[in-house]
Every structure is written in structure tokens, then in C-alpha cells.
N, C-alpha and C positions, 0 to 999 in steps of 0.2 A: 504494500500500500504506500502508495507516494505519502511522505510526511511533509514536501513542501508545500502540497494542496493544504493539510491542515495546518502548518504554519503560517501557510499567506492568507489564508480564513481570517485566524483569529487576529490578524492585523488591521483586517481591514470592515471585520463584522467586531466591533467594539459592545456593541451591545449582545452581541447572541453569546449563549450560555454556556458552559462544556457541554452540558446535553444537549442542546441544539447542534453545535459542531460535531459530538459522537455523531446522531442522526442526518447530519449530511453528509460526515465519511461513510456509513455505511451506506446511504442511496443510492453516492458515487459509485460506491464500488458492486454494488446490485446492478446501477446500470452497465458499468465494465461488463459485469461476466453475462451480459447478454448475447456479445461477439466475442469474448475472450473465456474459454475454460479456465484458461489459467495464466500466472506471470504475474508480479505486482503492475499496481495501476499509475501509468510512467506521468511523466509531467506534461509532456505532448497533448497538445489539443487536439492532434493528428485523427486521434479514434473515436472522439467525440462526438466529430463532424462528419462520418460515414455514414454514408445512405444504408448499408445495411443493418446499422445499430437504430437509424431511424426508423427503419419498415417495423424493426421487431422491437420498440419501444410503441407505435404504435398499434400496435394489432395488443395491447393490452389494455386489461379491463380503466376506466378513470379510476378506480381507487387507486391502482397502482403506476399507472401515468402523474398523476398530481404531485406524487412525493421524486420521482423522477424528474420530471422536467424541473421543478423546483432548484435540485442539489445540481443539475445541471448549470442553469443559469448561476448557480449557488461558483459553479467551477470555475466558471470563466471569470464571474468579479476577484475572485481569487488571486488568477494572475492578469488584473488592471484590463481585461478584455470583454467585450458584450456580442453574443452570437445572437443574430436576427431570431431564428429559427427556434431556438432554445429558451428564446428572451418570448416569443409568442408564443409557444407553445405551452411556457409557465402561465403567462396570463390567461389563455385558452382555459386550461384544464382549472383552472383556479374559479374562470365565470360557468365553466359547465357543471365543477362539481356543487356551489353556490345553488347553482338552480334545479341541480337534482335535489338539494337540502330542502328546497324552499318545498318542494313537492310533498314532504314525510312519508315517503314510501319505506316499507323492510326493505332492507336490501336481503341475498339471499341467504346471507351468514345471521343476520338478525331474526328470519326468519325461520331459519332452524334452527336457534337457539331460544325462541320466543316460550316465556311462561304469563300465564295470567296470573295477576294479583303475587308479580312477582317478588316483590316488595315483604309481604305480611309472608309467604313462604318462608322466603330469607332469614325471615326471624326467627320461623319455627325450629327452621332446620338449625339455628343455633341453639336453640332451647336443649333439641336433642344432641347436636353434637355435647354439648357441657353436660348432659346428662352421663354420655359414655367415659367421659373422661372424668367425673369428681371422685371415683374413686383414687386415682392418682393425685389430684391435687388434694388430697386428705395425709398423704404421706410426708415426708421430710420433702421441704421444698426443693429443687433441683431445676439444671438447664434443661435436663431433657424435658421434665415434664413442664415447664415455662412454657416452652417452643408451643407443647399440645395448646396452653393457657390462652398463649399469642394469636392460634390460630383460629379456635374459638370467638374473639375479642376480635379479630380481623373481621368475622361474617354480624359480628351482631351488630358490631359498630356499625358497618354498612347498608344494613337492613333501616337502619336508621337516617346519616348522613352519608351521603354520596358523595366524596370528593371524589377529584383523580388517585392515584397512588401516592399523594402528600403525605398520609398518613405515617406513612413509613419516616417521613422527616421532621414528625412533631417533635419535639423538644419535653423534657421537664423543667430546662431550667432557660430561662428570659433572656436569650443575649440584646434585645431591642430590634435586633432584626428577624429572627429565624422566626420556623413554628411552633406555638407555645402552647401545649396544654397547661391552662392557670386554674388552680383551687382557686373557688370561690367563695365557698362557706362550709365548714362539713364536707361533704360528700356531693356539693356541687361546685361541676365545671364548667370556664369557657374555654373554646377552643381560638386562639387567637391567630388568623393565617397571614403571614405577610409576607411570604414565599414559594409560588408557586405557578403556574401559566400567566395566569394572563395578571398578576401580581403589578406589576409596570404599567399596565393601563387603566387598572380599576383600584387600586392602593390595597389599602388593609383591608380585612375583614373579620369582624367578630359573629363567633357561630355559640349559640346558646346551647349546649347540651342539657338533655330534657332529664327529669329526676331518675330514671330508670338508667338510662344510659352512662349517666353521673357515677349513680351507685356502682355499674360494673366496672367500668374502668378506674373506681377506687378499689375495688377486691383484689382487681389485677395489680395496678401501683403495690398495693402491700403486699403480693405475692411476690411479685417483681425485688422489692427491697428484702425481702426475705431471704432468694438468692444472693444477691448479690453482685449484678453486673456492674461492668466496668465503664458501661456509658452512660449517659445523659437524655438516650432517646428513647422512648417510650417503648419501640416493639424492639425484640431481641429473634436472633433467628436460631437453628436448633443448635449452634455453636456459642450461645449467649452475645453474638456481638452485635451491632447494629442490622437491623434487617435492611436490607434496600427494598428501594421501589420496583424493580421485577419481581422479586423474588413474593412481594405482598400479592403481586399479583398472580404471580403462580399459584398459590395457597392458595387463594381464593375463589381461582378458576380449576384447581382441585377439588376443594371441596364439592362446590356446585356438582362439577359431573361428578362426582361421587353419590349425594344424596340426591340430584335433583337430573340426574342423567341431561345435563346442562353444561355447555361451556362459556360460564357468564364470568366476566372479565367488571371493571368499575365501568368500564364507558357503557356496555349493557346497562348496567343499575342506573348508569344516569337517565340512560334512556328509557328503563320503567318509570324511572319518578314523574320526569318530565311527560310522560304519557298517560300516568294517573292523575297526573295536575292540571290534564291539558284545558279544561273547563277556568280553573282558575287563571291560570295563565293569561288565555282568553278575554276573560272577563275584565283581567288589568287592563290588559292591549286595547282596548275595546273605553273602555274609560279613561284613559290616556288619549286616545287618539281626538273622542270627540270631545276633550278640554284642550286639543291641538298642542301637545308639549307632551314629554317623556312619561313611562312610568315612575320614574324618581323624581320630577315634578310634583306630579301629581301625590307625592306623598306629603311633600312642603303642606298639601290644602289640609289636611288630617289637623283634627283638633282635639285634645283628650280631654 
């Protein structure tokens, strides 16, 4: 893999994130090996600009055109260049896949993973997974059995709030930037998010954890300190060290197909939530539009 693609990236993408530059290495290199089996991906723009890497970047689905063209155009800013072709083609797939959005159709991966009332499931099935495992957390506390605690804790939590895989990077303890699970009384928490997608466009975020969801993620906290681990983040993974955000989601799209013969990921659950809401939703949009200004305007008029 060429490292001067990702060195002249991050000179010249100042705001994009190590995650985002992982994500356009690996695009680059997805679209590499569509004419190339093998050999690292040289610095040349030589193979970029082939008609055959074009036919067979097009003949694929827009899901996977969109992030392509993308890291492409992504390549050439890199090295101080703009390709016609690559530069409209990003734009292209970016207005087409927009207006597929606007439509709300399943696509067909959503559709075969589609549960009704998937939401209030999710719950259940964490009811019983902690049912299988409280024999273990009855014992001397341990990483092994944390990890089961963790993964528990992962579905119930979710059943509830839907973020992306943030969760993985909540904090216990306050640097003023990161994200902070903060006690707030007893056994109730807020969740304070100021790191995360779209984090830079919309600023912070305070998310009220409801009493129930409170009370778990306090049993977990004093299991957790029981153990004993060595960091500061909330989930641990079956090695007690920090969990990452794949890895949350593996767990979790484990579990699903496990109880729920489902491969539901967080972007799914957003999209249950968002679809059991969609009346409310609605309703805002709809009351917004004819006071002509934002739903967050419209909150300004609110009088208590």
C-alpha cells in the first residue's frame, strides 16, 4: 500500500480524522484490486485513469460506487491533482445515492434482515441473555466473565439508545473533550457526547439516560470496578482492555443472529427507531415547515 497516498492525505485533508483516512486507504485500495490481484498500490495515477478499472467500477451496485468514487477523487487531491471523470463521478453517485435516500425504500440487505417491533425485541433478548449468564456474575468477579457483562450491556443499552459504535468510546472520567458517561444522582446518568460523526457540525450533545437504563449501567460500573481494569472506558473487551468500535459491533451483530436469526448491526437499530418514530418525526416536519423555519426553531416557541 502506497504510504505517500496516506501521507499527502493527511496534509492536505487537515480536518479528516485517522478514521476517515483509514477509510479512504482502504477504498483506494478496494478500488486497486479491481484491475490488480495483486502488488502494492504504486503512487502513479497511471491505473487510476484506465478505462478498464472504469467499466468494472461501474457495473457496481451505488452502494459501493459512492465510497469509491469518493477515495478516488479522495487520491488525486492527495497529490495536488483533480480528475474530471472521478471528480463527477463522486458528485454523481453522491446526488443519486441522496435521492435513493429520499425515496425510504429497504434496500435488499435491510430487507432481509428486517424484524418488526424490533426495538422492544432487542430488549427482551437482553432480558434473557443476563438471565443465562447471572449465574457467572454471582461468582468472584473476573475478565472473563466482564466480557459476558459487556456484552449483555452492549444489547440492552441499544435497545434503548441508538448511537453509532460511540459507545465503545464513552469515557468514565471528563477530559472536557471526549465521551463522558457523568453520574448524576445515585444511580442516574447522563451521557455527554462531544465526539463522534457529525460532532463538528452539530457540537455537543446531552443524552438523558432513563431510570432503568441508569440503574444497569450502574451494576455494570461496580462490576467493572470490582475487576479491576486498567482503563478509563466504560466497555472492556474479553482481554479487559478497551473495547473498540468494530469489535462493539461484532458483539452485537452476534448476538442478534444468535437469538434473533438477524444480522443487525447499530445502523439497522437506527433505522428501526427512526421507523417506529416515523409519525413523530413527521409531525415535527410538518409543524416546522408551516411556521416556515427549522424544527429547532420551532422549539424556541415552546413555553413551560
Amino acid at each position: 500500500m502506497s504510504t505517500k497516498f496516506v501521507e499527502n492525505l493527511k496534509k492536505i485533508c487537515k480536518t479528516c480524522s485517522e478514521n476517515s483516512i483509514a477509510v479512504y486507504r482502504r477504498s483506494v485500495k478496494r478500488l486497486y484490486a479491481l484491475t490488480h490481484s495483486e502488488g502494492d498500490l504504486p503512487d502513479s495515477r497511471k491505473w487510476i485513469k484506465e478505462k478498464s478499472l472504469k467499466d468494472k467500477y461501474e457495473k457496481l451496485p451505488l452502494g459501493k460506487r459512492r465510497h469509491l468514487s469518493l477515495a478516488a477523487h479522495m487520491f488525486f487531491k492527495a497529490f495536488k491533482e483533480e480528475n474530471e471523470y472521478w471528480k463527477g463521478r463522486m458528485q454523481k453517485d453522491s446526488d443519486d445515492y441522496s435521492e435513493e435516500r429520499k425515496k425510504n425504500k429497504k434496500s435488499s440487505k435491510e430487507e432481509k434482515n428486517w424484524v418488526d417491533d424490533a426495538l422492544k425485541k432487542l430488549k427482551k433478548v437482553s432480558t434473557e441473555y443476563k438471565r443465562t449468564i447471572n449465574y457467572k456474575l454471582k461468582q468472584e468477579p473476573s475478565i472473563t466473565n466482564l466480557w459476558l457483562y459487556t456484552q449483555y450491556l452492549i444489547v440492552r443499552f441499544y435497545s434503548s439508545i441508538q448511537l453509532r459504535n460511540d459507545l465503545g468510546n464513552v469515557s468514565l472520567k471528563d477530559s472536557g473533550k471526549n465521551n463522558f458517561l457523568k453520574r448524576v444522582k445515585g444511580s442516574k446518568y447522563d451521557l455527554i457526547m462531544r465526539d463522534f460523526k457529525a460532532s463538528k457540525k452539530i457540537g455537543d450533545r446531552l443524552i438523558h439516560v432513563d431510570k432503568a437504563l441508569s440503574n444497569v449501567l450502574h451494576a455494570y460500573i461496580n462490576y467493572r470496578g470490582r475487576v479491576g481494569v486498567k482503563h478509563d472506558y466504560l466497555l472492556s473487551n474479553s482481554k479487559g482492555l478497551k473495547l473498540s468500535k468494530s469489535a462493539l459491533g461484532k458483539a452485537l451483530r452476534k448476538i442478534t443472529l444468535d437469538k434473533l436469526s438477524k444480522n443487525i448491526g447499530v445502523r439497522m437499530l437506527r433505522i428501526f427507531n427512526a421507523t417506529e418514530n416515523a409519525k413523530i418525526l413527521a409531525a415535527a416536519d410538518e409543524i416546522s415547515n408551516n411556521m416556515l423555519h427549522s424544527t429547532k426553531q420551532s422549539r424556541e416557541y415552546i413555553r413551560k
